[in-house]
KEKE-3310 file (N, C-alpha, C; in steps of 0.2 Angstrom, whole numbers, plus 5000, padded with zeros to 4 digits):
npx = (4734:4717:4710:4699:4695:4705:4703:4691:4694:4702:4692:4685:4697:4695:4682:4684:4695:4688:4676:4684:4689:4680:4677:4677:4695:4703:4701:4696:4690:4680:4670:4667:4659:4650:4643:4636:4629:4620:4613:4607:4598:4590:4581:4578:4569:4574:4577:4584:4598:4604:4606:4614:4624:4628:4629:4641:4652:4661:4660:4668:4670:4657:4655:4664:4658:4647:4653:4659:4646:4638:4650:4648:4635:4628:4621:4619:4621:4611:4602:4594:4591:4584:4572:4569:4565:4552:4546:4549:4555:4562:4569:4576:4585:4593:4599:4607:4617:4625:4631:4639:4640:4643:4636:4623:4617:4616:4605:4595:4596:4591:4578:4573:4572:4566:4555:4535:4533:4547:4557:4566:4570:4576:4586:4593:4598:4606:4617:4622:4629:4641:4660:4671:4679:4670:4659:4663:4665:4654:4645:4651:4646:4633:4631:4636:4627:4615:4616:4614:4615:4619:4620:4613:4601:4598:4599:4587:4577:4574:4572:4575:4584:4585:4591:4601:4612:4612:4620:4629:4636:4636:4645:4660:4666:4674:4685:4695:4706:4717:4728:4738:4737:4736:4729:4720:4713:4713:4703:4694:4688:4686:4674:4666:4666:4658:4647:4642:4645:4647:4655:4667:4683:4695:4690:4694:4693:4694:4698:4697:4692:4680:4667:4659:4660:4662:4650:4645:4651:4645:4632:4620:4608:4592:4585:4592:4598:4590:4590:4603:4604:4600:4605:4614:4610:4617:4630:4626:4628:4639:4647:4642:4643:4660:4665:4675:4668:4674:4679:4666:4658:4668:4669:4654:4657:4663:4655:4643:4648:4653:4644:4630:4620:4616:4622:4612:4599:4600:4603:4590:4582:4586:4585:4571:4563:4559:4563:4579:4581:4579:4590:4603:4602:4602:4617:4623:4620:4626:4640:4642:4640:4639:4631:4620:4616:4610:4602:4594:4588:4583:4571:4565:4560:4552:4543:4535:4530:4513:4504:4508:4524:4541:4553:4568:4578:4582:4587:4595:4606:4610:4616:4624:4633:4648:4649:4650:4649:4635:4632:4634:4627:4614:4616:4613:4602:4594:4597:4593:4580:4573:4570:4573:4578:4571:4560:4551:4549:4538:4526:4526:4532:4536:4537:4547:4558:4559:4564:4576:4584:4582:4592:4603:4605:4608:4617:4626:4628:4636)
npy = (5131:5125:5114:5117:5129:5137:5133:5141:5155:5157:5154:5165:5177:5173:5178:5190:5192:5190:5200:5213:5212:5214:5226:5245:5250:5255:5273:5274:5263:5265:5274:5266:5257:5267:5269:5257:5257:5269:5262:5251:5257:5262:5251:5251:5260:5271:5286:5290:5284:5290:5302:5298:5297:5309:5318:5315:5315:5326:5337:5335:5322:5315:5318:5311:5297:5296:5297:5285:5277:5277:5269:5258:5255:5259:5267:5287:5294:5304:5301:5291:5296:5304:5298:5288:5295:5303:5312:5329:5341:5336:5325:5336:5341:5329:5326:5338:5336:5327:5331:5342:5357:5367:5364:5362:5372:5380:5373:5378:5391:5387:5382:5394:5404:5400:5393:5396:5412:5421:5418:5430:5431:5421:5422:5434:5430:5419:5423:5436:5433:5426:5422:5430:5418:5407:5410:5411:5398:5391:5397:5391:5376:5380:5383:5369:5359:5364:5368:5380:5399:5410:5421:5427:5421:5427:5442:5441:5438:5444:5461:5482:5491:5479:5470:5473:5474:5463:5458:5462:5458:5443:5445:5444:5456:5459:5466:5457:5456:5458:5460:5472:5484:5499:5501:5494:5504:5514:5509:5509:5523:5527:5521:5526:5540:5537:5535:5546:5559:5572:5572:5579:5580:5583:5575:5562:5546:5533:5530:5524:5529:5537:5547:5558:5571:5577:5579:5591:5596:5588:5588:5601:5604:5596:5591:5595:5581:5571:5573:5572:5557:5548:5541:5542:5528:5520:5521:5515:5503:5498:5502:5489:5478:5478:5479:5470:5460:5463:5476:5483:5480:5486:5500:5502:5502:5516:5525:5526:5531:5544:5550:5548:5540:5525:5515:5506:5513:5521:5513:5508:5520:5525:5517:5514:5500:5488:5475:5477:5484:5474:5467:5473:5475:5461:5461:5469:5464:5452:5454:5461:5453:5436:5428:5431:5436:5424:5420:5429:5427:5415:5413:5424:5415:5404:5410:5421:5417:5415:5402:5393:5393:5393:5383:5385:5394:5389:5375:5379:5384:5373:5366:5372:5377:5373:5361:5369:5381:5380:5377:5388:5397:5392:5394:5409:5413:5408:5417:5430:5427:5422:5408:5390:5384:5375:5373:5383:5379:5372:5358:5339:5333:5318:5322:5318:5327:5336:5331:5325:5338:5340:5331:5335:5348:5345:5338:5345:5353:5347)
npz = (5226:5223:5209:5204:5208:5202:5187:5187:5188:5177:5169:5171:5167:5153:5150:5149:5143:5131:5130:5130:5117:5110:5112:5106:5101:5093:5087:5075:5075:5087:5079:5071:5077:5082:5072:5068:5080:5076:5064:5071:5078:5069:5067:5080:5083:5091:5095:5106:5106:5097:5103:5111:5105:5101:5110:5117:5107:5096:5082:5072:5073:5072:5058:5052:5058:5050:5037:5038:5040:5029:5021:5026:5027:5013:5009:5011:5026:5031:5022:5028:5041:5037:5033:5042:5054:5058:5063:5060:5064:5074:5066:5058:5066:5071:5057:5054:5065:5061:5048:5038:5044:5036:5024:5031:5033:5019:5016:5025:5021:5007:5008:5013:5004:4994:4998:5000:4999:5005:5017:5028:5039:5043:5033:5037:5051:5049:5039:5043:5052:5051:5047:5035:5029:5033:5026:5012:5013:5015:5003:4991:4996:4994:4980:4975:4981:4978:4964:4962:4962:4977:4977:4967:4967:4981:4974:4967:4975:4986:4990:4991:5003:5011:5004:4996:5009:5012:4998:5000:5008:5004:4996:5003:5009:5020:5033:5040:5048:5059:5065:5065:5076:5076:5064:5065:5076:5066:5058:5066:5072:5061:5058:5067:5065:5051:5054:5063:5056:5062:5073:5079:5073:5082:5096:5100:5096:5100:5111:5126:5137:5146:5135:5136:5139:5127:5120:5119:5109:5098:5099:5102:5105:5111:5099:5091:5094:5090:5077:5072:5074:5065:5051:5035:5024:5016:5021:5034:5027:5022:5034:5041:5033:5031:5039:5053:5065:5078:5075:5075:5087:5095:5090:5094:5106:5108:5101:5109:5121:5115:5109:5119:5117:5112:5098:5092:5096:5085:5073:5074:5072:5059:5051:5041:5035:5040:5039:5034:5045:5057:5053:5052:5066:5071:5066:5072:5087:5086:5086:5097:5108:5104:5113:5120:5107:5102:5113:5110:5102:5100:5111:5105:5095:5102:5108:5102:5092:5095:5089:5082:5089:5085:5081:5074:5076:5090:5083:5075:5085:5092:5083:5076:5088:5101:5115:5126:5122:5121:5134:5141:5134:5139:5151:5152:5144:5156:5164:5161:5156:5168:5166:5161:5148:5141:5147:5139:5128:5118:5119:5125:5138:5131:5119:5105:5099:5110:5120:5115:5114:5127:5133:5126:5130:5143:5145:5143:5154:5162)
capx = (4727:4713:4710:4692:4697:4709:4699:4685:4698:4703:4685:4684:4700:4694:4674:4686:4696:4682:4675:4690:4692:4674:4677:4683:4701:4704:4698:4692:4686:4675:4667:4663:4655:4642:4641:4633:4623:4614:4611:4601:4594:4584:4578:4572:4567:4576:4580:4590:4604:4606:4606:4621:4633:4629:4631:4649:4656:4661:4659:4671:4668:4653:4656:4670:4653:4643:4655:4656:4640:4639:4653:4647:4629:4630:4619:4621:4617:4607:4594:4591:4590:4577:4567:4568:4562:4546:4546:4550:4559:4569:4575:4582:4592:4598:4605:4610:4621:4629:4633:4646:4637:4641:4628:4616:4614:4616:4599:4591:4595:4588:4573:4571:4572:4561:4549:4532:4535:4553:4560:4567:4571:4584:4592:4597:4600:4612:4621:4624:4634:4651:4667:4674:4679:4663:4655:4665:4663:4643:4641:4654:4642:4624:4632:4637:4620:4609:4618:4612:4622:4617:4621:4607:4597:4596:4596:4579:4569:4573:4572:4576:4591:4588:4592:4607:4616:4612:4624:4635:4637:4640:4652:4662:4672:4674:4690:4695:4714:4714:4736:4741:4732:4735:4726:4713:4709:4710:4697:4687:4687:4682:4669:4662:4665:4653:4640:4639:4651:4647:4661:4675:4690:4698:4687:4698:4686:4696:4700:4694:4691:4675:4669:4654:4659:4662:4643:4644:4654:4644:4625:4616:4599:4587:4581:4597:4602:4586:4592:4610:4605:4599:4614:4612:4609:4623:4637:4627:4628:4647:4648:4639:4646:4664:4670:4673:4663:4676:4676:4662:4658:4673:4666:4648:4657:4665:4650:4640:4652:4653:4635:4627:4617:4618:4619:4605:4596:4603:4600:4580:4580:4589:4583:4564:4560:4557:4569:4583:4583:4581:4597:4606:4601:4606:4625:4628:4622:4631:4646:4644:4639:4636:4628:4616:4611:4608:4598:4586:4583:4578:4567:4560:4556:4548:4537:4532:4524:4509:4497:4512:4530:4546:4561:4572:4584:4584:4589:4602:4611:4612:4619:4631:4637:4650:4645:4654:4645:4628:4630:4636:4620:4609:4616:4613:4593:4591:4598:4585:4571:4570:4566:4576:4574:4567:4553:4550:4551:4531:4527:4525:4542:4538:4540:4554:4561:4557:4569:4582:4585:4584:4597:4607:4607:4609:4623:4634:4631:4640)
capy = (5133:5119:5114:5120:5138:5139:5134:5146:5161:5155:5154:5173:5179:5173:5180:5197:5196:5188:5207:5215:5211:5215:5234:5248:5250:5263:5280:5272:5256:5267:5277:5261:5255:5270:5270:5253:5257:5270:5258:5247:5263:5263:5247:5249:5268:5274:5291:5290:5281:5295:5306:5295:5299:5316:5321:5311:5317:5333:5339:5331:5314:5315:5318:5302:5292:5300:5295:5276:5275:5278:5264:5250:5253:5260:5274:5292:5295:5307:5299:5286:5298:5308:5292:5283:5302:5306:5320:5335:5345:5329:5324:5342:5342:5324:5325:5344:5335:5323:5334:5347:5364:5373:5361:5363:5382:5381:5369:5379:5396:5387:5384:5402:5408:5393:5391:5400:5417:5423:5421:5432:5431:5414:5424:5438:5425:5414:5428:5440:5431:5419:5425:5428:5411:5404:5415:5406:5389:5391:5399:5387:5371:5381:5380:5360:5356:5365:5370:5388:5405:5413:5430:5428:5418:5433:5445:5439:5436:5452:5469:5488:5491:5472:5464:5479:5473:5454:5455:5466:5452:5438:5447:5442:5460:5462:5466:5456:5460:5462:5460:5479:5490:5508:5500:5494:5508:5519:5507:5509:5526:5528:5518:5530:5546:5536:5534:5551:5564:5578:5571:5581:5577:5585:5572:5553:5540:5525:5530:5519:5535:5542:5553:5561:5578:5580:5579:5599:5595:5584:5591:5606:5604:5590:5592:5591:5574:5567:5573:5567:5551:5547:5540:5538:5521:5518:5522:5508:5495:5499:5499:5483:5472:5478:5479:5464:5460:5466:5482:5485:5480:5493:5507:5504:5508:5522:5528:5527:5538:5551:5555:5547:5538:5518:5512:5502:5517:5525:5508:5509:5528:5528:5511:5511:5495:5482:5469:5478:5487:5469:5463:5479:5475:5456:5462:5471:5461:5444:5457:5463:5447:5432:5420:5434:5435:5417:5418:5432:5424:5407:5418:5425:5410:5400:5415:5427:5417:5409:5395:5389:5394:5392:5381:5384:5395:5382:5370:5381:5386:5365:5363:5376:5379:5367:5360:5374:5388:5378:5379:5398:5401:5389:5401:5418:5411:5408:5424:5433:5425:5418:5400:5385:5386:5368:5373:5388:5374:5368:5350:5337:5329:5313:5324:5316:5334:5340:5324:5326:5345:5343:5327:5338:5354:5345:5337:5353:5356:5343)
capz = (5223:5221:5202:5204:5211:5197:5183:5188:5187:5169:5163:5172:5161:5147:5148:5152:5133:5125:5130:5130:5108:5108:5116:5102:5104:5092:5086:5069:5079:5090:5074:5067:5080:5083:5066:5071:5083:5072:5061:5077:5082:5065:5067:5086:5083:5096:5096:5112:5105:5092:5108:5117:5102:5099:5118:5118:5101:5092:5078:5069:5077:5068:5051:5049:5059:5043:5032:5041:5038:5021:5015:5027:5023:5004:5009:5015:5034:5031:5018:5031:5045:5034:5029:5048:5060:5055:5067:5057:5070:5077:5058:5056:5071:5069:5052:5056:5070:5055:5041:5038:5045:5029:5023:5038:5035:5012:5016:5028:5016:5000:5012:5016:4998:4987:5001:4998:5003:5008:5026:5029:5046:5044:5029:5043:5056:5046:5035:5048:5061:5047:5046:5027:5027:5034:5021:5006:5013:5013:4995:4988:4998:4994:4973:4975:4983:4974:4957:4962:4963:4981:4975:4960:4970:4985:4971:4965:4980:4991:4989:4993:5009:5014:4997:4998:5013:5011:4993:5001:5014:5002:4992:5005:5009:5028:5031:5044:5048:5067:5069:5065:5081:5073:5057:5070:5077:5062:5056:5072:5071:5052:5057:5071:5061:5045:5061:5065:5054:5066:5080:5078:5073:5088:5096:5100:5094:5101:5117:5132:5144:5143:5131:5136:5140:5122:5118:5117:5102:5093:5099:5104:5106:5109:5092:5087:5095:5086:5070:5073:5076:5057:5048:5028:5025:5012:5029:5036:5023:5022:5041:5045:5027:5026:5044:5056:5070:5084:5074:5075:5094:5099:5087:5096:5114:5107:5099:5115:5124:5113:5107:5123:5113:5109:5090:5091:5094:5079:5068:5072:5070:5053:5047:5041:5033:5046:5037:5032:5051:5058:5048:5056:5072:5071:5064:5078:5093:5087:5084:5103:5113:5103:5115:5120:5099:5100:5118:5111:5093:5101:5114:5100:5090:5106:5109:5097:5089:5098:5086:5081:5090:5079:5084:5066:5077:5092:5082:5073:5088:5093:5078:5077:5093:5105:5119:5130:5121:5122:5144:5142:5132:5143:5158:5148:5144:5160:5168:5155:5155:5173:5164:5158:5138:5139:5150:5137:5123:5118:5120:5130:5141:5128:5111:5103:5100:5118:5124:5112:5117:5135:5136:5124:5135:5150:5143:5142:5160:5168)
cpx = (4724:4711:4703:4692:4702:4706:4692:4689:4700:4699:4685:4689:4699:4689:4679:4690:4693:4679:4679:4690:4685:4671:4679:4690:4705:4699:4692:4686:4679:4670:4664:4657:4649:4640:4635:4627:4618:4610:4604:4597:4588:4581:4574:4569:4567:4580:4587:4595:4606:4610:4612:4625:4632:4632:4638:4655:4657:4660:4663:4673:4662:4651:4658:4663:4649:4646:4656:4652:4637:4642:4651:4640:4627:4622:4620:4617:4610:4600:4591:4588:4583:4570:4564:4565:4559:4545:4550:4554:4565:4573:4578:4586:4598:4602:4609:4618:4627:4632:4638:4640:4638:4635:4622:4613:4613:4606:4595:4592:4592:4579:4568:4568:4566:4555:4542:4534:4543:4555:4565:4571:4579:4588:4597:4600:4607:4617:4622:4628:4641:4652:4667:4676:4675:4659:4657:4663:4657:4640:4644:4648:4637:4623:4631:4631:4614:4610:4616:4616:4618:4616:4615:4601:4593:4594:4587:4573:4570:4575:4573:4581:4593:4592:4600:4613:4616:4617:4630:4637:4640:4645:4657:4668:4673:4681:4690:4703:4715:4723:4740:4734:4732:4730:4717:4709:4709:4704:4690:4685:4684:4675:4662:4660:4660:4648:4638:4645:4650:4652:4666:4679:4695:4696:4691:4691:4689:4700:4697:4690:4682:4672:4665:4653:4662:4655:4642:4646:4649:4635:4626:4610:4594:4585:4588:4599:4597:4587:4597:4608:4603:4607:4612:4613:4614:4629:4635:4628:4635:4650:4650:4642:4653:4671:4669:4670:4666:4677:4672:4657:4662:4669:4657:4649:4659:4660:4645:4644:4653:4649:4632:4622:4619:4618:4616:4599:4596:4600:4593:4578:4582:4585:4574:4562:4563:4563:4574:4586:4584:4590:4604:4610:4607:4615:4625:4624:4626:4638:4649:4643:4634:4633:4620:4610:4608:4603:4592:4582:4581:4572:4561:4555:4550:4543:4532:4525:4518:4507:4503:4522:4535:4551:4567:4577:4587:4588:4596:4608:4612:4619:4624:4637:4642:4647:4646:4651:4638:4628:4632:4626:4613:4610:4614:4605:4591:4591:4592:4579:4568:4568:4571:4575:4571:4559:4548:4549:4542:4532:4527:4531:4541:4539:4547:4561:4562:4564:4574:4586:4586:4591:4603:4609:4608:4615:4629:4633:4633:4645)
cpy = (5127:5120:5119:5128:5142:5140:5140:5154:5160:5156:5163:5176:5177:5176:5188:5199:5195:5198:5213:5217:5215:5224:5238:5249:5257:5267:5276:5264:5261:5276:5272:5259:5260:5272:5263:5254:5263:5268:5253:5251:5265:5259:5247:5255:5272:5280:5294:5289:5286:5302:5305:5298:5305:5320:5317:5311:5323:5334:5335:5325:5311:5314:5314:5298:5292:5294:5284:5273:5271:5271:5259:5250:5256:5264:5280:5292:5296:5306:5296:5289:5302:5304:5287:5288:5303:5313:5325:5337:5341:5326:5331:5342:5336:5325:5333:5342:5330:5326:5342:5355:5368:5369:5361:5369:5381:5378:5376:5387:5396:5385:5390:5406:5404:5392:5397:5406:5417:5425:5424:5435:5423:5418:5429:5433:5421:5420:5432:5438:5427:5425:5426:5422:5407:5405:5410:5401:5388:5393:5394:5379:5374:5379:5373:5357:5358:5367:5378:5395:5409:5419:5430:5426:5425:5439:5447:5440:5441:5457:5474:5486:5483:5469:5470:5475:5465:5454:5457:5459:5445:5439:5446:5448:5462:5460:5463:5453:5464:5463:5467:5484:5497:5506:5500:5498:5514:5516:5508:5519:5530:5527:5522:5537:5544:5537:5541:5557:5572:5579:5574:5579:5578:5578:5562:5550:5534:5526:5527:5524:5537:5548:5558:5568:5582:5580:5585:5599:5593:5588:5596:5607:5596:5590:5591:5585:5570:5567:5572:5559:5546:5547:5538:5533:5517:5517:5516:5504:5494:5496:5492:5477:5470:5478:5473:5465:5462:5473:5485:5485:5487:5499:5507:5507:5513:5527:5530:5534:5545:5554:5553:5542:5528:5516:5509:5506:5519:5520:5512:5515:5527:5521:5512:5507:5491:5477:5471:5480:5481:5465:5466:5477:5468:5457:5463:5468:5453:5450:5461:5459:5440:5425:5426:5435:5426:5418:5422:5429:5419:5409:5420:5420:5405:5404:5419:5424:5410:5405:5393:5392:5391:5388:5382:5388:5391:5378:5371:5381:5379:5364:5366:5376:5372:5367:5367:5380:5386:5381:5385:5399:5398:5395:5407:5416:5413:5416:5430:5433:5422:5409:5397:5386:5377:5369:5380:5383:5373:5362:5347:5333:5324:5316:5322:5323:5335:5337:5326:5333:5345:5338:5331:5344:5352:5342:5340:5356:5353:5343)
cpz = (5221:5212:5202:5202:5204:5189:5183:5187:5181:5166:5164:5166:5154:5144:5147:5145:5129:5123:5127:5122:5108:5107:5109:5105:5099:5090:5081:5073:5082:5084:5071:5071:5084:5076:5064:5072:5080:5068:5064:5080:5078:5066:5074:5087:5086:5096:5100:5111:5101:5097:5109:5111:5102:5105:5120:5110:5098:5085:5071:5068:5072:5062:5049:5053:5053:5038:5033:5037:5032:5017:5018:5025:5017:5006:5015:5023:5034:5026:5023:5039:5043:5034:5038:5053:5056:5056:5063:5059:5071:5070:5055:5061:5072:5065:5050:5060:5064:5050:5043:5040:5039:5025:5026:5034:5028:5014:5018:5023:5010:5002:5011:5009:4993:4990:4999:5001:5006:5014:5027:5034:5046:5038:5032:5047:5055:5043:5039:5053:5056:5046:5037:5025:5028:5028:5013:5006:5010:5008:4991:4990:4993:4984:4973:4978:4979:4967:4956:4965:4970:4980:4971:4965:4976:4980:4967:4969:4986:4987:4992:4998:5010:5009:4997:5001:5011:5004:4995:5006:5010:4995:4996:5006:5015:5028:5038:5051:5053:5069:5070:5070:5079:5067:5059:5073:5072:5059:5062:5073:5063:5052:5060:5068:5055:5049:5062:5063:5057:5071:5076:5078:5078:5092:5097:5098:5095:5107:5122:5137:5140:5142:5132:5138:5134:5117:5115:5110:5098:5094:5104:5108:5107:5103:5090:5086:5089:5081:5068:5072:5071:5055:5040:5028:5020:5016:5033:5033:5022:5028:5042:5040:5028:5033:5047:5064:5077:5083:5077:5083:5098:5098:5092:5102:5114:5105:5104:5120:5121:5112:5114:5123:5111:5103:5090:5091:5086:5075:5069:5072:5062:5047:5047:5039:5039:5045:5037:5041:5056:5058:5050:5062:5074:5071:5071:5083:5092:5087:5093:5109:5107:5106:5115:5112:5100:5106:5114:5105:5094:5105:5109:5093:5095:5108:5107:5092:5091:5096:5086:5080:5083:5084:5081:5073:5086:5091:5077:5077:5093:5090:5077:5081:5099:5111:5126:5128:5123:5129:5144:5141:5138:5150:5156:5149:5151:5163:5163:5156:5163:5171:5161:5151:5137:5142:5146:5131:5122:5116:5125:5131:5136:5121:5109:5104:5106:5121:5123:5114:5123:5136:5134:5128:5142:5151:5145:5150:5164:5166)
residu = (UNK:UNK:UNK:UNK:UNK:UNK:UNK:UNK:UNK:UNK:UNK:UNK:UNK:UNK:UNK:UNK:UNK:UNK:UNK:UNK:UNK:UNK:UNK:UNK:UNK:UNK:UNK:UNK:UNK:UNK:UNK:UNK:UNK:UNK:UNK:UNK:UNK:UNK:UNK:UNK:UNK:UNK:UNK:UNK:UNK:UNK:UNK:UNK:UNK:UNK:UNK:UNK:UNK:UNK:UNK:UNK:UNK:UNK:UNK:UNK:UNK:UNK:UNK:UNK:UNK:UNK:UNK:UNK:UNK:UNK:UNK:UNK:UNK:UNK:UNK:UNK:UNK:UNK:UNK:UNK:UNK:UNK:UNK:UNK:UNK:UNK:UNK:UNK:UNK:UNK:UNK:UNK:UNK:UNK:UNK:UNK:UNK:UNK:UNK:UNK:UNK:UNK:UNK:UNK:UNK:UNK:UNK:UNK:UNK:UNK:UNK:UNK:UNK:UNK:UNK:UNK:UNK:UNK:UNK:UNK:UNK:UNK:UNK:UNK:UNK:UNK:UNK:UNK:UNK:UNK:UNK:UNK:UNK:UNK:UNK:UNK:UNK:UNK:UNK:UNK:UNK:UNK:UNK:UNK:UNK:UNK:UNK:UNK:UNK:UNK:UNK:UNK:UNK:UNK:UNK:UNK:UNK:UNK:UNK:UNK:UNK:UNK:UNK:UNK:UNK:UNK:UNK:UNK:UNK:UNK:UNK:UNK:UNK:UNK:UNK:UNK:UNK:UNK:UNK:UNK:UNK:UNK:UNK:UNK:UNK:UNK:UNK:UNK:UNK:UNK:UNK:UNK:UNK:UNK:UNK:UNK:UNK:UNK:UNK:UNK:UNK:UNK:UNK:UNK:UNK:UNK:UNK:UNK:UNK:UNK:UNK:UNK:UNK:UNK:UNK:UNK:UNK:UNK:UNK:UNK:UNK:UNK:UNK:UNK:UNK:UNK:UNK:UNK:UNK:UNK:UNK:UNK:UNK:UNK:UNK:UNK:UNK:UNK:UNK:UNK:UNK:UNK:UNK:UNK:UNK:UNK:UNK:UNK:UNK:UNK:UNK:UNK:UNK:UNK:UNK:UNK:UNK:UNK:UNK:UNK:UNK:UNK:UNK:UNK:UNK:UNK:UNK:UNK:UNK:UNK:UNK:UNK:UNK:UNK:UNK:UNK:UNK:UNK:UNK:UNK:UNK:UNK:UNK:UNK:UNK:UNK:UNK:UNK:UNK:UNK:UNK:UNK:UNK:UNK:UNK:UNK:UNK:UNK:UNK:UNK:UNK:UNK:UNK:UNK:UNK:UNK:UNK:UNK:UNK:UNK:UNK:UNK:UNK:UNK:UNK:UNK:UNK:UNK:UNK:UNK:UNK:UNK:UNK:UNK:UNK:UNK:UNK:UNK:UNK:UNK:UNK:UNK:UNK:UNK:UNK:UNK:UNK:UNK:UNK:UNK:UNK:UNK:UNK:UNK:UNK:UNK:UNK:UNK:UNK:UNK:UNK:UNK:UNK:UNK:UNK:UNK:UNK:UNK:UNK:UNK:UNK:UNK:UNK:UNK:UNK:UNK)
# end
């Protein structure tokens, strides 16, 4: 081999571990170094960059970046993320993407309650769908964030059935103890019997077959069904607080089969305040397909309201949901709506928001 040919391979090897050291190598290495480049991404106000990690990191990936952040540049992520995105929308979803989701949702429910007038729509949205343990986390964070007792807090600022179910909900009593099956279905039968105590006990309430030629049993008359299908509202707020969401899915196919009738009818027959019957509603459809709760409540925030749509549950279910639920939900949307949810989205392809959203949904489908 000529010296020349030789040294010229030598200088390659070397540009190759000069690189090489410069690469992360491990886990902690490569948290630093997007810990980095968020840093360079404030100073050239490149939203993108924020994109690239988020789309190639989980949830937990994120958090240890956060805390990164934090000790090399001696402030939190998220002051800097608030203070460098102007954009409203696009600085809730970023530092959403950064912080513990028990924190995301504590913010977005001290929001809902302190803002003028009471939303009451994120207070359903978010409180309607966590587990018992979910539920704990996020009263125990909403205290240490804002030094305020949720329970007192909700007890102040809503009223009548809503204000009812919303405390029963963060008393945190859903019984959600799925490993004994006779325990199961006596609880899914309890629950059918509170729904409509006209079913006979003869009457299986957790049988798979269908039930509807026991309707004789339970009604007589048109006039009847309509006045069956009113359930006191204290059987709901037991129902919808104290059971778990698989519960309560099973007990709606059973309840369909036996009256004829769908519980969702029943809620908006039995429920007359607009909020509390809302709040119902919500329970049970995360309880019986949660992508489809998320597809109609982002639906209804891009659309309902025309001067100026809503994205708050948009950018809830980014930030909630993994990349593997986002592409279900991205295919559910579509199958509904005929529309991609970005092409439903307001704004123009350059809205910082707009971007961030689609590179993020487009993400999850590769």
């Amino acid at each position: 081999m000529c010296a020349t040919h030789e040294k010229t391979i030598n200088v390659e090897v070397e540009k190759e571990s000069e690189e090489a050291s410069k690469q992360p190598t491990t886990n902690e290495d490569k948290i630093i170094a997007h810990a980095t480049s968020i840093r360079e991404a404030f100073v050239e106000v490149s939203p993108d960059a924020l994109v690239d990690i988020i789309i190639t990191t989980n949830v937990s990936e994120r958090l240890q970046i956060a805390k990164a952040y934090a000790r090399k540049y001696g402030k939190p992520l998220e002051h800097d993320l608030v203070t460098k995105l102007g954009n409203k929308d696009l600085g809730k979803l970023m530092t959403g993407m950064f912080e513990p989701r028990s924190a995301f949702l504590a913010k977005d429910l001290r929001h809902a309650i302190s803002g003028i007038g009471t939303d009451e729509n994120t207070l359903s949205e978010i409180l309607c769908c966590l587990t018992a343990s979910e539920l704990k986390e996020l009263i125990g964070t909403y205290h240490m964030l804002h030094k305020k007792v949720l329970l007192k807090d909700i007890e102040e600022d809503t009223s009548g059935d809503f204000r009812k179910l919303l405390l029963k909900l963060v008393q945190v009593v859903r019984n959600e103890n799925e490993d004994d099956r006779t325990e199961f279905n006596v609880r899914v039968a309890d629950v059918v019997k509170k729904l409509n105590p006209e079913v006979p006990t003869s009457v299986s309430t957790t049988t798979t077959k269908p039930l509807l030629d026991n309707i004789k049993y339970v009604f007589h008359s048109k006039k009847q069904k309509a006045e069956n299908l009113n359930v006191d509202i204290q059987s709901l707020i037991d129902v919808f607080s104290t059971h778990s969401f698989i519960v309560i899915d099973k007990a709606s196919q059973n309840y369909e089969r036996i009256t004829g009738y769908e519980l969702t009818e029943t809620v908006r027959k039995s429920a007359k305040k607009a909020d509390f019957r809302e709040l119902l509603l919500d329970i049970l459809q995360f309880s019986v397909n949660r992508t489809e709760f998320y597809v109609h409540k982002i639906h209804d925030g891009l659309t309902q309201y025309k001067l100026k749509p809503s994205r708050k549950s948009l950018t809830r279910a980014l930030v909630m949901l993994s990349h593997s639920e986002l592409a279900h939900l991205q295919f559910a949307y579509q199958t509904f709506f005929r529309r991609k949810i970005i092409n439903v989205l307001d704004g123009k392809p350059e809205d910082p928001y707009k971007s961030a959203v689609n590179r993020i949904l487009n993400s999850c489908d590769n």
